[in-house]
N, C-alpha and C positions, 0 to 999 in steps of 0.2 A: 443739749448744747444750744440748741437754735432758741428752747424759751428763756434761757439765760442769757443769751447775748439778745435777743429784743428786749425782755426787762431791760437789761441795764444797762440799751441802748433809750429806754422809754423815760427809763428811771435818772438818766443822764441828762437828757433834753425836759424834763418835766422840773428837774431839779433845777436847769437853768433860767428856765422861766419862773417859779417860783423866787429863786433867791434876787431875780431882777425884775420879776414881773408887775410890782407895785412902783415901780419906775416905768413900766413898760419899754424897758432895755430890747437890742438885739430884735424889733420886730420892726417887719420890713414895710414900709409906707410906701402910698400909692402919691407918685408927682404928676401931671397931666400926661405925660406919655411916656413915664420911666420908673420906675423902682429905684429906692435909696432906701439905705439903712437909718431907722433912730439912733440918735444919741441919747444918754441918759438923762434921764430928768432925776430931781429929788423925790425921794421919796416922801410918800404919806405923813402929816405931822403927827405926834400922838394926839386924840382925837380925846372930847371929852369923855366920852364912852368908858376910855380906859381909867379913869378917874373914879367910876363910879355914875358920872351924870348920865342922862341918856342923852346920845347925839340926834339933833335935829334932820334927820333924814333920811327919807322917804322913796329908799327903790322900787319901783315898781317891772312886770314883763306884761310881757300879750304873746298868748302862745299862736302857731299859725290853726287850721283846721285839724292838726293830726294829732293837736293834745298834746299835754305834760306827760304822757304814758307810752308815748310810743317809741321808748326805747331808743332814742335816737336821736337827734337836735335838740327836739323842745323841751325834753327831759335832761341831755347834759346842759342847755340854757338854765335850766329850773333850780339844779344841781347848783351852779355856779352863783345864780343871785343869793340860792339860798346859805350858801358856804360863809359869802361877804359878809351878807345879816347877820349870821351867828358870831361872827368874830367882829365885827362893827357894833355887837349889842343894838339891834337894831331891828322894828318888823319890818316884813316885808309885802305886797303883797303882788299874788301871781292871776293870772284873768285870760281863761280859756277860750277860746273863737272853736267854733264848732262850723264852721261855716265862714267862708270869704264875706258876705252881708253883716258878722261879726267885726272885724278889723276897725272899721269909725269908730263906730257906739262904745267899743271895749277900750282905745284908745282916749275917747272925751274923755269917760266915765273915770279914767285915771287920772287924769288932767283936774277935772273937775276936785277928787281924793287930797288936790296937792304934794301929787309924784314930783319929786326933783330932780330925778330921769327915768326914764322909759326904756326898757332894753324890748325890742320887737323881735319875734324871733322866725327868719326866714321873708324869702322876697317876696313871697304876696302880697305881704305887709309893707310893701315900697313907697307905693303911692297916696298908702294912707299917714304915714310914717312921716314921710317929705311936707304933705299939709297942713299935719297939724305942727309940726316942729317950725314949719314958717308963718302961722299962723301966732304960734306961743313960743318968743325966741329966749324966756327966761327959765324953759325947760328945759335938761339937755335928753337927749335921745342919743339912742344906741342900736345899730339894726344887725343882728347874724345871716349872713349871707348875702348881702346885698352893699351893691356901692352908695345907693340913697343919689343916684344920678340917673335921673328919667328923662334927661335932656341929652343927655349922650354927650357932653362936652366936657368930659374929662373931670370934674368937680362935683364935691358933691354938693347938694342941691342947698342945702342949709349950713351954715354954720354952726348950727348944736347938735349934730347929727355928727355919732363916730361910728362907720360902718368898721364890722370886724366879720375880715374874708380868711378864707384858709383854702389857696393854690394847694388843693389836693391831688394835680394831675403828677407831679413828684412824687408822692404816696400811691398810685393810683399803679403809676409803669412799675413800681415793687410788684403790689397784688401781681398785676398784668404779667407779669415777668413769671412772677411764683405759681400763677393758673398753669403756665403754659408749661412749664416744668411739671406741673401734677398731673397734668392732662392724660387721660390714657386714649381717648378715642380722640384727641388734635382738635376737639373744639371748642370753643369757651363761649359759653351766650350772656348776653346782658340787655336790660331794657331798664327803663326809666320812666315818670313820674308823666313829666312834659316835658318839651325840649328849650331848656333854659340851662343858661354857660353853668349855674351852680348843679345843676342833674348832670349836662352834657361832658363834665372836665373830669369825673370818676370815668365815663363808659370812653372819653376818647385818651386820658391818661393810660388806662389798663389794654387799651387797644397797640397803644405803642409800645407798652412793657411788651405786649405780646412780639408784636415786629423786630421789637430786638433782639428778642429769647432768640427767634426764629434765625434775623440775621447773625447771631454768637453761635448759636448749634446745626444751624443747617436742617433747620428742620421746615415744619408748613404746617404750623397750627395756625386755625380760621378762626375768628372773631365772627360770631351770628349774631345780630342786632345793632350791630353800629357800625357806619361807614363812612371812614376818617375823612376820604377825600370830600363826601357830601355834607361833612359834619351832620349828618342826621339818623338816626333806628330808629329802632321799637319802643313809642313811648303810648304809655295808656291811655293818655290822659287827666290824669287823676293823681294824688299823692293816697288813697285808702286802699287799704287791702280789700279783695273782695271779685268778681267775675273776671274782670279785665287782664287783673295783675291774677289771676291765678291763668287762666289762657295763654297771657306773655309767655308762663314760665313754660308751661307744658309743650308749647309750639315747640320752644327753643331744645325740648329736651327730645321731644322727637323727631329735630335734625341734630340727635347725634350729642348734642353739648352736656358734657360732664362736669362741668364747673360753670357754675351760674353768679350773672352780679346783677341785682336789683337795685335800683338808686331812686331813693323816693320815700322815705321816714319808712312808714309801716306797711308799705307793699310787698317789703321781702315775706312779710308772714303768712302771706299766698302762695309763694315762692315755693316754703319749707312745704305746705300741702298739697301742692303736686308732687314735689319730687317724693314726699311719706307714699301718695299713692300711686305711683308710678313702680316703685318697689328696684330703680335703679340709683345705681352706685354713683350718684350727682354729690358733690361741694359747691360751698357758695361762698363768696364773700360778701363781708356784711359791709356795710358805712356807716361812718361818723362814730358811735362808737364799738368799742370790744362786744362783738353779737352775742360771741359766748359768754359774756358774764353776764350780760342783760336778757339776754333770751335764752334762760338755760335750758330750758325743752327742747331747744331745737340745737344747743350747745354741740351734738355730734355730729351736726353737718357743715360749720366753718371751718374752713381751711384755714384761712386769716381777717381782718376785719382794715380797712382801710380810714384811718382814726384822724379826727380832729379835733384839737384840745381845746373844745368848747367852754367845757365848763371852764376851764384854767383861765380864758380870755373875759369869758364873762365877768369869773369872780373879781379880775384885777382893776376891768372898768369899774365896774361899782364900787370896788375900794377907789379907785383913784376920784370918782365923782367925790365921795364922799367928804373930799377934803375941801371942796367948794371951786373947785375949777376941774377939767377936761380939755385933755389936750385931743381933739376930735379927728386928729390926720389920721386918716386910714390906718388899721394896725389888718396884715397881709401875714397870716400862718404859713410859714415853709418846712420842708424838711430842714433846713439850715438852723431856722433858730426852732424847732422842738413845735413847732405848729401843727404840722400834721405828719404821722408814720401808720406805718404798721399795726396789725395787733398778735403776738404769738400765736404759732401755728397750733398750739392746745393740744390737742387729741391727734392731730394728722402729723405730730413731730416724727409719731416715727414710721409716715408713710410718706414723706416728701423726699428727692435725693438728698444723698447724706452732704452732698459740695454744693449745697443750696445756703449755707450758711454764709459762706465765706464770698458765694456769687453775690450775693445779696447787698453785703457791705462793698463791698467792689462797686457795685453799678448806681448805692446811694452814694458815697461816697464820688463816683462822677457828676455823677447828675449835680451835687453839692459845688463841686469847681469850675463846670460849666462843659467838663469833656463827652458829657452823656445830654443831647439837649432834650429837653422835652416841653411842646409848645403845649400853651395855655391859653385864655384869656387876661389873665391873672398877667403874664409876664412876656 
């Protein structure tokens, strides 16, 4: 019951963005200190592509340090330029940063290629992003996860610059909510990359699903690594898997936490080998996208996956460039318009409570009208 009502709650919101997403319909924009809805634009003209000719243009991305591979942002970023290409008849080309000392040079070096936009993927990439975009204003650029506002005054910093955010602390009090329902020992651990609002809004979104599970049932499940009132945990430092992110996870497991969130591209793969050798009964939830489809090795330890329809975002800026303008207002993923959800519970369907389903729509479903609030940076 429960993977059929996420599909075809998934399939519902994916379909709506789809059928108006080359409009970029229904997504929600950032004003200097309020949230408003788009109106619709026209859609894409037919392009000469479709004719047969080849259309003159030239997407390019820059991945952050954690790679097109890591299962996560820069891989559904990857996903999404390359979806556009294929149906724009069109190359593309994609250019890996292995390293922060990457982001300029990989940047120029596209510039130099004559990219016609730039899609950067992840906030690393901010400051280099905002420079060269004000530096070359006949490029447009496109940053995931980042507002492209280093000045903090509400705007972003260039004019050709469309940052594409996804308010996943809506998505996040689901998980949150769902851990603490799974929960058999009452504790749920999480840690993170560094503490920055796009890492920070997964571990204090799932922190307040927890508190309201709590406040609905009367119960006292504990969040171990983040502390709502300090806005600050357990962060590694680092977005790579490897000593750090493997100690996060083991700490958290030997206070007790049977359900773990890692936020941080490919730190959760640390995650899954503690808990392999630890030899206890731990879930996790994954980010950004479905962990179980992408990470099928370790497919029998999500619970559920806390989703942002990256690629889906991606693909429709690069359609929409294509047509020779960009409309650069912020586009803001919500549960509302299909931006960001859940991912079926997979394997754990039938170990989760059986009135988990119908809780679940109930309190998106608040959250959606405004009767359930959950703060963000975002909103």
């Amino acid at each position: 019951m429960f993977r059929q009502f996420l599909s075809d709650s998934i399939l519902e919101d994916t379909l709506r963005i789809s059928t108006h997403g080359r409009a970029l319909s229904g997504m929600a924009l950032v004003a200097t200190s309020a949230l408003v809805l788009a109106g619709c634009a026209s859609a894409p003209e037919e392009t000469e592509a479709g004719s047969g000719e080849m259309l003159d243009f030239l997407p390019c991305m820059v991945s952050d340090s954690g790679g097109f591979d890591d299962k996560s942002f820069n891989q559904l970023g990857y996903e999404g330029i390359e979806a556009a290409a294929d149906e724009l008849g069109v190359t593309f080309n994609a250019v890996e940063s292995t390293s922060d000392a990457d982001y300029a040079p990989n940047i120029e070096s596209l510039i130099a290629e004559g990219c016609d936009l730039i899609v950067t993927v992840g906030f690393n990439l901010s400051a280099a992003t905002v420079e060269f975009a004000q530096a070359n204003p006949d490029v447009n650029f496109a940053i995931v996860d980042d507002a492209a506002d280093n000045d903090f005054d509400g705007m972003t910093d260039s004019d050709n610059i469309k940052p594409i955010l996804f308010d996943t602390a809506g998505a996040a009090f689901l998980a949150g909510y769902a851990s603490a329902s799974y929960s058999k020992s009452g504790v749920v651990g999480t840690y993170g990359g560094m503490n920055f609002p796009t890492v920070s809004i997964f571990m204090d979104g799932a922190a307040q699903g927890v508190e309201y599970y709590n406040a609905e049932k009367g119960t006292d499940v504990t969040v171990r690594g983040w502390d709502t009132a300090a806005q600050d945990g357990t962060f590694i430092g680092s977005f790579a898997p490897g000593t750090d992110s493997r100690a996060a996870a083991q700490n958290l497991i030997d206070q007790g936490a049977d359900v773990l969130l890692p936020v941080g591209g490919p730190i959760f793969q640390s995650a899954v080998e503690a808990i392999r050798d630890s030899g206890k009964d731990v879930a996790m939830i994954g980010v950004d996208a479905d962990l179980t489809e992408t990470e099928t090795e370790a497919a029998d330890l999500f619970l559920t996956s806390i989703l942002k329809q990256i690629k889906v975002a991606v693909e429709e800026v690069v359609t929409e460039a294509s047509s020779g303008s960009l409309d650069t207002t912020p586009y803001i993923g919500t549960l509302e318009n299909g931006g960001v959800g859940i991912a079926p519970f997979h394997d754990f369907e039938s170990m989760v409570d059986g009135g988990l389903e119908a809780e679940l729509v109930t309190v998106k479903d608040g959250i959606i009208s405004g009767d359930i609030v959950v703060k963000s940076y975002l909103n």
